[in-house]
C-alpha positions as CSV (number, residue, x, y, z in Angstrom):
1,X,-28.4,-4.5,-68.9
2,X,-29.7,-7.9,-68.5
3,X,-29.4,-7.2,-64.2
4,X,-31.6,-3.6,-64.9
5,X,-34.4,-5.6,-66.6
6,X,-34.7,-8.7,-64.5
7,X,-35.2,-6.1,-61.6
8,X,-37.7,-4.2,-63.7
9,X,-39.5,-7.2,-64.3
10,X,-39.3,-8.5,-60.7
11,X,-40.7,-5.3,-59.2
12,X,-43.2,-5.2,-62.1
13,X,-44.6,-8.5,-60.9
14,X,-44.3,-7.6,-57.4
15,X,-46.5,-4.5,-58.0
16,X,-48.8,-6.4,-59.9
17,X,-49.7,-9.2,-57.3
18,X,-49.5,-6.2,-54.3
19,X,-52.4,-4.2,-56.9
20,X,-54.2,-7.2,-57.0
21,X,-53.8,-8.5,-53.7
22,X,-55.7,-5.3,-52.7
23,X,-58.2,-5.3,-55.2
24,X,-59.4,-8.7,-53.6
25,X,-59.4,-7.2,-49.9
26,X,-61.3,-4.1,-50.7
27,X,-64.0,-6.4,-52.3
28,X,-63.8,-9.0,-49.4
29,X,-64.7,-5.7,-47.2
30,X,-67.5,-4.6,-49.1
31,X,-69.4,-8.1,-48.3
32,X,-70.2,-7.6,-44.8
33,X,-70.6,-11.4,-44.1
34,X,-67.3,-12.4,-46.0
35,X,-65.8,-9.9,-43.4
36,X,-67.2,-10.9,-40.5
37,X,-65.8,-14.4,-41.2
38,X,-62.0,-13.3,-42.0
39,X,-62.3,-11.2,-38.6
40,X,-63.1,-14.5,-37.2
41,X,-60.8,-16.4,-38.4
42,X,-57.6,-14.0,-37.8
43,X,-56.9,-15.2,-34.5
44,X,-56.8,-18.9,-35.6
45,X,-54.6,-18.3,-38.6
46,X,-52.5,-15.7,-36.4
47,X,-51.6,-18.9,-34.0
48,X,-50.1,-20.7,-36.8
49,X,-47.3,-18.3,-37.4
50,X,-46.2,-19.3,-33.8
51,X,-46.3,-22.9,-34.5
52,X,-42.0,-23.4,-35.3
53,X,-41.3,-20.9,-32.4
54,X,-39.4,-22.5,-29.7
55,X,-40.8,-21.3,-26.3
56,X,-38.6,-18.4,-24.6
C-alpha cells in the first residue's frame, strides 16, 4: 500500500509542475517581446546540451 501511494504522490507532483510549467509558457507567449527573446536565445541554450558530447 505504502508503494501505490508514493507513486500517486510522485505522479501527482509530476502533473502539477507539467500543469504549471505550461501555464508559464502560454503566458511567456502572450508577451510578444518576452517571445521574441526566448526564440533568440534557443539556439544558445540548445548548444549547451552538446557541451559533454564527445565528437563522433
Amino acid at each position: 500500500m505504502v508503494k501505490v501511494l508514493e507513486k500517486a504522490v510522485e505522479e501527482y507532483r509530476r502533473a502539477q509542475f507539467l500543469r504549471k510549467a505550461n501555464a508559464a509558457f502560454a503566458r511567456l507567449r502572450k508577451d510578444r517581446k518576452a517571445w521574441k527573446e526566448e526564440r533568440r536565445e534557443r539556439p544558445t541554450w540548445d548548444a549547451t546540451l552538446r557541451d559533454a558530447l564527445e565528437k563522433e
